[in-house]
C-alpha positions as CSV (number, residue, x, y, z in Angstrom):
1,X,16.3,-11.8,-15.1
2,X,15.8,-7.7,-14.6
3,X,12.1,-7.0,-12.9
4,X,10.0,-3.6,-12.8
5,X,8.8,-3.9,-8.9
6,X,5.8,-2.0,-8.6
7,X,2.4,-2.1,-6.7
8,X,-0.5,0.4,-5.1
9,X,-1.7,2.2,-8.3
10,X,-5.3,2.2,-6.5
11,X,-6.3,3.8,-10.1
12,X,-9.6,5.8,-9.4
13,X,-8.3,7.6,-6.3
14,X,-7.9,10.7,-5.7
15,X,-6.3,13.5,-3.9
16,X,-7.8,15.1,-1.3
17,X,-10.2,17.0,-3.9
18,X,-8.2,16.6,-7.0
19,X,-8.6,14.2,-9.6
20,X,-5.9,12.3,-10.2
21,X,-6.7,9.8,-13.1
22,X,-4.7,11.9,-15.2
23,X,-1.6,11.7,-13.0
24,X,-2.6,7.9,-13.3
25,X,-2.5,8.0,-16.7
26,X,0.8,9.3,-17.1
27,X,2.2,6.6,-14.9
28,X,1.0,3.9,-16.9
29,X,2.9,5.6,-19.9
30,X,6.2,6.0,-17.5
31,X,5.9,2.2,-16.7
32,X,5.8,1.1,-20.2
33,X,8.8,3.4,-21.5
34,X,10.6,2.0,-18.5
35,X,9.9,-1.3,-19.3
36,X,10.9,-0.5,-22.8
37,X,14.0,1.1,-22.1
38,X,15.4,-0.7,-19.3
39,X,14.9,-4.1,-21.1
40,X,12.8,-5.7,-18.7
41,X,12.1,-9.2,-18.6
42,X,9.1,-9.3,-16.5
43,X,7.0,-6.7,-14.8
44,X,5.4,-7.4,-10.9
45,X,2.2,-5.7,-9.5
46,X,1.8,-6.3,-6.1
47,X,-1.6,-5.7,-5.0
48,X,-3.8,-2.4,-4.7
49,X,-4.1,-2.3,-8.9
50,X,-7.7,-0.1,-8.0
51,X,-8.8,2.3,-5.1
52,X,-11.5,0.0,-4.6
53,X,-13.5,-2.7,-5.2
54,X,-16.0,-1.3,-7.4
55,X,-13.8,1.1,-9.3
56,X,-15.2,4.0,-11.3
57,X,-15.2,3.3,-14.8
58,X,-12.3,5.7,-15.9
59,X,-10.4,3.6,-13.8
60,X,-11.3,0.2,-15.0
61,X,-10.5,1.7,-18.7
62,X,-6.9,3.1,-17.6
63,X,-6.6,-0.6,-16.6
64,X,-7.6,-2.0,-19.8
65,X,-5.4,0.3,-21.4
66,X,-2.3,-0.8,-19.0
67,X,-3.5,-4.4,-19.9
68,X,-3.2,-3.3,-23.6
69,X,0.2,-2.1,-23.7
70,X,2.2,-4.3,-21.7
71,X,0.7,-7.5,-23.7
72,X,2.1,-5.5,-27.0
73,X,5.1,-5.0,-25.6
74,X,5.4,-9.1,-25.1
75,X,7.0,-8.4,-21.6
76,X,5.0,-11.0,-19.2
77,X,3.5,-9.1,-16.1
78,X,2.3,-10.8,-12.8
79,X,-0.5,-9.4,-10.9
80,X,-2.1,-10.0,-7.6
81,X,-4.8,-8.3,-5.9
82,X,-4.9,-6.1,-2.4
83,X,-7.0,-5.3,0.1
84,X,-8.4,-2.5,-2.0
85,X,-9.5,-4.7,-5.0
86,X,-12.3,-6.7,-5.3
87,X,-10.5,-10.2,-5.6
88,X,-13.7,-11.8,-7.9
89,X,-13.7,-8.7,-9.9
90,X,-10.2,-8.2,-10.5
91,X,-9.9,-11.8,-11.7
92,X,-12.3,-12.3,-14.1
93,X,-11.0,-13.5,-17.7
94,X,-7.8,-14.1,-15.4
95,X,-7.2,-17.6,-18.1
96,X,-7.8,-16.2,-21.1
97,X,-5.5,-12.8,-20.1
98,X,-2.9,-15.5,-18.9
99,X,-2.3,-16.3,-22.7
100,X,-1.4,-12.5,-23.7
101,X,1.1,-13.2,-21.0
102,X,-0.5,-10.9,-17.9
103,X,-1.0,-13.4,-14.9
104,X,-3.9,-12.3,-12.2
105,X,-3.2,-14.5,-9.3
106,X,-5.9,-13.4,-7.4
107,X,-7.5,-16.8,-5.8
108,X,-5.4,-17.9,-2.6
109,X,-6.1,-21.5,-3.5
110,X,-3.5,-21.1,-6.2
111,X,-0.5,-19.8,-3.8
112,X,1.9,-22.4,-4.5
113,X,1.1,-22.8,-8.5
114,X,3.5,-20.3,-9.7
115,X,4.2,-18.6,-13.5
116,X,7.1,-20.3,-14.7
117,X,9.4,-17.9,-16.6
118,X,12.5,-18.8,-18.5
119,X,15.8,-16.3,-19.4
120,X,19.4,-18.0,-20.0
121,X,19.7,-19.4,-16.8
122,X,17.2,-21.6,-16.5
123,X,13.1,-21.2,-14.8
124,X,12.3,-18.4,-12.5
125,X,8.9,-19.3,-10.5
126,X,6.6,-16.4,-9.7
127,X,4.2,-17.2,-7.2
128,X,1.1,-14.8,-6.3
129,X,-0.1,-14.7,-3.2
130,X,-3.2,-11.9,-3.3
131,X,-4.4,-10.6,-0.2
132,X,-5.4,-13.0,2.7
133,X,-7.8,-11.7,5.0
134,X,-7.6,-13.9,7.7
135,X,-11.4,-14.4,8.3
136,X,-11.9,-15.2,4.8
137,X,-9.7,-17.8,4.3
138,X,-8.6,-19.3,7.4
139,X,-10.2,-22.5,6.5
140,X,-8.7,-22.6,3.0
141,X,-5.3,-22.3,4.8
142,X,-6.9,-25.0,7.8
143,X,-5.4,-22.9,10.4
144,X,-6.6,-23.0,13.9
145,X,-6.3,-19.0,14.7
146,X,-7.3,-16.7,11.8
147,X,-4.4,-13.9,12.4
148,X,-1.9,-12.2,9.8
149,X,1.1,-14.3,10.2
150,X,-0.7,-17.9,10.2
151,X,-1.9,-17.9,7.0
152,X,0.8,-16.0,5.4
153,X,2.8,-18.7,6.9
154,X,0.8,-21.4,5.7
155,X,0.9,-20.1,2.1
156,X,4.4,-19.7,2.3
157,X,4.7,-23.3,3.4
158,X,2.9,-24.5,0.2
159,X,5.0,-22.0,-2.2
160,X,8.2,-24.0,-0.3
161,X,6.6,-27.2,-1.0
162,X,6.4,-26.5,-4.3
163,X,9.7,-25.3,-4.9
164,X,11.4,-28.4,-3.3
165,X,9.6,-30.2,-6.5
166,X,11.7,-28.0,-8.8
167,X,14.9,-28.9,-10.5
168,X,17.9,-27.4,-8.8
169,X,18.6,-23.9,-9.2
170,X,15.0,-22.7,-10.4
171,X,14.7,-19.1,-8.8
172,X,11.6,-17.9,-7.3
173,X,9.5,-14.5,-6.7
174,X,7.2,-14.8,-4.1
175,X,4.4,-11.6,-4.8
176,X,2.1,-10.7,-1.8
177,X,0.3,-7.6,0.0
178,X,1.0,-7.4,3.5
179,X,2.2,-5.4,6.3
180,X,5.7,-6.7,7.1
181,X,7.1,-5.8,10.5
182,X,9.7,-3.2,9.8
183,X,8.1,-1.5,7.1
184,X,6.6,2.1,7.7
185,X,3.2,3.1,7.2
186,X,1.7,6.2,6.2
187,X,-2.0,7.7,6.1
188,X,-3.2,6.7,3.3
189,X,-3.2,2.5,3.9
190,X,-6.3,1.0,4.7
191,X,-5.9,-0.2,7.8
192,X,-6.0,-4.1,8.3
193,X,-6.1,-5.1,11.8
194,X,-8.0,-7.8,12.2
195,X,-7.1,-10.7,14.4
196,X,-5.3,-8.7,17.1
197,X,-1.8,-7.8,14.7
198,X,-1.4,-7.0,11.3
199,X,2.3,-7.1,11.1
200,X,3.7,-10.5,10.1
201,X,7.8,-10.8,10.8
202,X,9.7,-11.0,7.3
203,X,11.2,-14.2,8.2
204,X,7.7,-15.5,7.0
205,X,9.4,-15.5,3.7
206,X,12.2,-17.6,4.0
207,X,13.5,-19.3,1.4
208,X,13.0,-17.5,-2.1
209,X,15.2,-14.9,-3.4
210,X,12.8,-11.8,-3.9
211,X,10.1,-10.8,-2.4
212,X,7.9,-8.0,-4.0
213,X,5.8,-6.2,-1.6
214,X,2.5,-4.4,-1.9
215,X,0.4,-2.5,1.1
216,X,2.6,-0.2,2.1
217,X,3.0,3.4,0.5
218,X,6.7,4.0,1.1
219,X,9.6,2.6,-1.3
220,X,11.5,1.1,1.2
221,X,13.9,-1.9,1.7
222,X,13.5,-4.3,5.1
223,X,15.7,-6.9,4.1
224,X,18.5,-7.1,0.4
225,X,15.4,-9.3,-0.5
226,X,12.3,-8.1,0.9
227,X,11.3,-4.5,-0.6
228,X,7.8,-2.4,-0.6
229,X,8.0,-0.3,-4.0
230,X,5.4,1.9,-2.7
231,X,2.6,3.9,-4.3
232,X,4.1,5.5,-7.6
233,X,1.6,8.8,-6.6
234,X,0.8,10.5,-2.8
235,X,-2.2,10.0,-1.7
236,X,-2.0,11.7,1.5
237,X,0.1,14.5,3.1
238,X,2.1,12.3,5.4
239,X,3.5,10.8,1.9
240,X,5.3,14.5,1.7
241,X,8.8,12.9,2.5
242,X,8.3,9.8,0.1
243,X,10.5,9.7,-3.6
244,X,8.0,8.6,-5.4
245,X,9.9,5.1,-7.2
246,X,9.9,1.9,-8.7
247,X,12.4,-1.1,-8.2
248,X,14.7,-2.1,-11.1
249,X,15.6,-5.7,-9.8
250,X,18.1,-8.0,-11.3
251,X,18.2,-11.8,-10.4
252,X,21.6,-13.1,-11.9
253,X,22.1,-17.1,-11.9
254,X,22.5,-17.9,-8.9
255,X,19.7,-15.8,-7.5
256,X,21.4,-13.0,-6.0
257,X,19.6,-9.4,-6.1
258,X,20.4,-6.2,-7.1
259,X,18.0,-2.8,-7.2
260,X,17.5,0.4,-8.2
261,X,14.9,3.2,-8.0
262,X,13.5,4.1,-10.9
263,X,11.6,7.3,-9.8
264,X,8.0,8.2,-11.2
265,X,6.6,11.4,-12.5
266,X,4.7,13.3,-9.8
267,X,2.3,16.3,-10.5
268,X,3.6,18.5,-7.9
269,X,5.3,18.4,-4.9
270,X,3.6,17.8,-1.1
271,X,4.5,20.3,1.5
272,X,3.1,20.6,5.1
273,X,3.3,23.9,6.5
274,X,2.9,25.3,10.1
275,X,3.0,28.4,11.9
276,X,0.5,31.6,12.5
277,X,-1.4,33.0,9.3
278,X,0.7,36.1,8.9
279,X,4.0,33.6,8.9
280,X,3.0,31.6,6.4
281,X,1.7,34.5,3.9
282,X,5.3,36.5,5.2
283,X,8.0,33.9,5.0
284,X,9.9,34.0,2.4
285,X,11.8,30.6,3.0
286,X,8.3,29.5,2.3
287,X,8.6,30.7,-1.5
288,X,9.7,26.7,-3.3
289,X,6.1,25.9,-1.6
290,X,4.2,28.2,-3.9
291,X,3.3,25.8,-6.3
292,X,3.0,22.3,-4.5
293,X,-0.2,21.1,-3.2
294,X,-0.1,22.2,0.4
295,X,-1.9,21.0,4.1
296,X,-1.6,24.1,6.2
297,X,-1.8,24.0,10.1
298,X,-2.2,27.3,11.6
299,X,-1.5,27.9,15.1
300,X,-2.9,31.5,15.6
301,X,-4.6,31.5,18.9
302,X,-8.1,33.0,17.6
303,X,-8.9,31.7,14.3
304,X,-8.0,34.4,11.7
305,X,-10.5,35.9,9.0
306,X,-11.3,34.3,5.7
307,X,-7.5,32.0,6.4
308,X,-8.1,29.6,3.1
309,X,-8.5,32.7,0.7
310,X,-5.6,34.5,2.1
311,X,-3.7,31.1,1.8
312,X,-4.6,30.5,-1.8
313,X,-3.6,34.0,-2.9
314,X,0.0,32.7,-2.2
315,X,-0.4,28.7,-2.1
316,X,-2.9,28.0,-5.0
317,X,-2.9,24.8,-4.5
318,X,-3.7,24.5,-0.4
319,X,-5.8,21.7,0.0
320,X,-5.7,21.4,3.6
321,X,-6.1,23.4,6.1
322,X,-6.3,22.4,10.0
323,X,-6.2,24.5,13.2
324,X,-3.7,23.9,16.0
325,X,-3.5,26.9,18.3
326,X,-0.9,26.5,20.5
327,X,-1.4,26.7,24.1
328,X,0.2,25.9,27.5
329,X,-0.1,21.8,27.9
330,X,-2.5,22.2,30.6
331,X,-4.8,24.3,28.6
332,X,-8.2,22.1,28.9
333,X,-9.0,23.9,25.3
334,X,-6.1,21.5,24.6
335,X,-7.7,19.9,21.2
336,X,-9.5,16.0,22.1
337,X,-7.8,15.1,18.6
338,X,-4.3,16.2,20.1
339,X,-5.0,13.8,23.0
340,X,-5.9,11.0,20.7
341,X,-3.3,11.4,18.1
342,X,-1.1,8.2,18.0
343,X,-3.4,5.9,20.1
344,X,-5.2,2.7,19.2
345,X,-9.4,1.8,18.9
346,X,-8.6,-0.4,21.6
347,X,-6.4,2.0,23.8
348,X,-9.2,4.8,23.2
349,X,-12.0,2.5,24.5
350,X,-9.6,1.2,27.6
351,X,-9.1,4.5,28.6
352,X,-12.8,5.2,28.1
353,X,-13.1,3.0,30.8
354,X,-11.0,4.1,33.2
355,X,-12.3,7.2,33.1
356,X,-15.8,6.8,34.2
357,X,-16.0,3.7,36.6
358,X,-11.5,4.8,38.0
359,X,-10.1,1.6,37.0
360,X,-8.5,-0.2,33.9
361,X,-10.1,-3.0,32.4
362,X,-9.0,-6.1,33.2
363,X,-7.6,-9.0,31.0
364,X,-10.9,-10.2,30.2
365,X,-12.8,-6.9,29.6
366,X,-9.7,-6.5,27.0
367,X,-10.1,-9.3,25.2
368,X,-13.9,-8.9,25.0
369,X,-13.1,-5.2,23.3
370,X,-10.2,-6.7,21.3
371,X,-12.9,-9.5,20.2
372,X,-15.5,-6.8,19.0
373,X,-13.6,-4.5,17.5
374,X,-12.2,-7.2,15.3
375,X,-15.4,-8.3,14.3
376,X,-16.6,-5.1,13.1
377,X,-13.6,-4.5,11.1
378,X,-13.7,-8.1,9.8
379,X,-17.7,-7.1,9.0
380,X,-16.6,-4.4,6.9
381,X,-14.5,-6.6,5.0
382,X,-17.3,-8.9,4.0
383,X,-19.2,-6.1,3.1
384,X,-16.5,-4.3,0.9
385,X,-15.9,-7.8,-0.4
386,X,-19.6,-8.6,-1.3
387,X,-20.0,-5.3,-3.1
């Protein structure tokens, strides 16, 4: 069975200042001539379908639209939700869509029921597993601590459970939106840190023979089986490294993988660019930037004159532009992000402490700012959730 891999359109987003539904758009076509022309038997959407959970209405057309053409191509698609979408929204008409052969999985009460798929060698199981806040659904899951790797664990135990029902040989797809340890994060991912660690270990996912990933922006590959297409568009400048891509998986008869990237059409290029005003506007090993969207850092010591004019008479497309002037380390005009950059909520508020009373918190004080930073990010979920 060959599978289009993708996840993270977050249709509705956009660029810095630049609308991108367009860009959107034209992925949606490059999916469905993929599909067409790479004969694929079923197409995977791993979480993150909108931007958010009350999506603009562009966006929730450019979604009907996508709904549209992959039912007419009679290729079945499987869908789950991320931490992006609104779960309830997402999944409304989910069982009458199911009959034009587009499966939103999107309630995690239905983790271990799984679309059933069929090619020449026998039933391939999909099983959706949408995203699982902890604090949401740690009593569906009836686990003691609501953390990350608990109730992905316990999902994955009813998707093996389920499995072990199945005649010998069935292959299985396990679909879920998660940050797996390994995997490398960019900007532009909500974060999700609730309940101390966000990272679950992929050996949560034992026992099925691919695992499509959603959360993550990069394409990247943790394990033969475990892969994170990535968002087919950037969404922020530290994306500037990423091939935008798709995977192309194959799943022969005994359930044994093979991939390939199939890259996606990008508006323009990402480039981050530093160095003094009168470097940037001078260099000419600069020139292949010209047209890409650019984040400029300038590291003049005085902030120059009227900088984002001068950069757009040479980088049209600048759409960031920060200030770093570089100083001797023990400079105290040293910047308060620069000291910041890297470090934690909680190691932020711990060294908060140490500075004004001259000591460290101690285990407990830690836990108690672990606690309530959890719970405001967990509040945030609700509300984003409620909405």
């Amino acid at each position: 069975m060959r599978l289009l891999h993708t996840s993270d359109w977050h249709l509705g987003r956009a660029f810095h200042r630049v609308d991108m539904l367009g860009a959107q758009a034209g992925f949606i076509g490059h999916l469905v001539e993929t599909v067409r022309a790479h004969g694929v038997d079923a197409v995977v959407v791993s979480g993150d379908v909108y931007d958010r959970a009350v999506p603009p209405l562009a966006a929730v057309e450019l979604f009907d639209d996508a709904l549209h053409r992959l039912a007419d191509l009679g290729v079945p698609t499987v869908m789950i939700s991320g931490n992006h979408d609104s779960a309830r929204r997402l999944g409304v008409g989910a069982g009458l869509i199911d009959r034009a052969g587009i499966h939103l999985r999107t309630d995690p009460a239905g983790c271990g029921t799984p679309v059933v798929l069929e090619d020449a060698h026998g039933e391939v199981a999909f099983y959706g597993l949408p995203y699982l806040e902890p604090a949401l659904v740690k009593t569906e899951f009836r686990v003691e601590k609501a953390g990350h790797e608990a109730v992905l664990a316990a999902a994955m135990d009813r998707v093996r459970a389920d499995l072990a029902t199945r005649a010998r040989g069935t292959r299985s797809v396990v679909l879920a939106h998660a940050f797996v340890t390994g995997g490398e994060q960019s900007d532009s991912e909500r974060d999700i840190t609730v309940g101390g660690v966000a990272a679950v270990p992929s050996g949560v996912f034992d026992g099925v023979d691919y695992v499509a990933l959603g959360h993550l922006h990069g394409c990247q590959t943790l394990t033969e089986r475990v892969r994170y297409s990535g968002s087919p568009l950037p969404y922020s400048f530290s994306e500037h490294r990423h091939r935008k891509s798709m995977w192309l998986v194959d799943l022969d008869a005994e359930g044994s993988v093979t991939a390939e990237r199939v890259d996606c059409p990008v508006p323009r290029d990402l480039a981050r660019l530093r160095g003094t005003l009168e470097e940037l506007l001078a260099d000419p090993g600069l020139t292949p930037y010209e047209e890409a969207w650019v984040e400029a850092t300038l590291t003049d010591p005085v902030r120059p004159a009227d900088p984002m004019a001068r950069l757009t008479g040479r980088f049209p497309h600048t759409l960031s532009l920060l200030f770093d002037p570089e100083r001797a380390p023990a400079d105290p005009a040293v910047s308060y992000a620069r000291r910041l950059a890297g470090r934690s909520d909680q190691q932020i508020a711990e060294d908060f402490v140490t500075h004004v009373r001259g000591a460290g918190p101690d285990d407990h004080e830690q836990t108690v700012l672990r606690d309530a930073f959890d719970a405001v990010r967990a509040d945030e979920t609700l509300r984003e959730v409620a909405r």
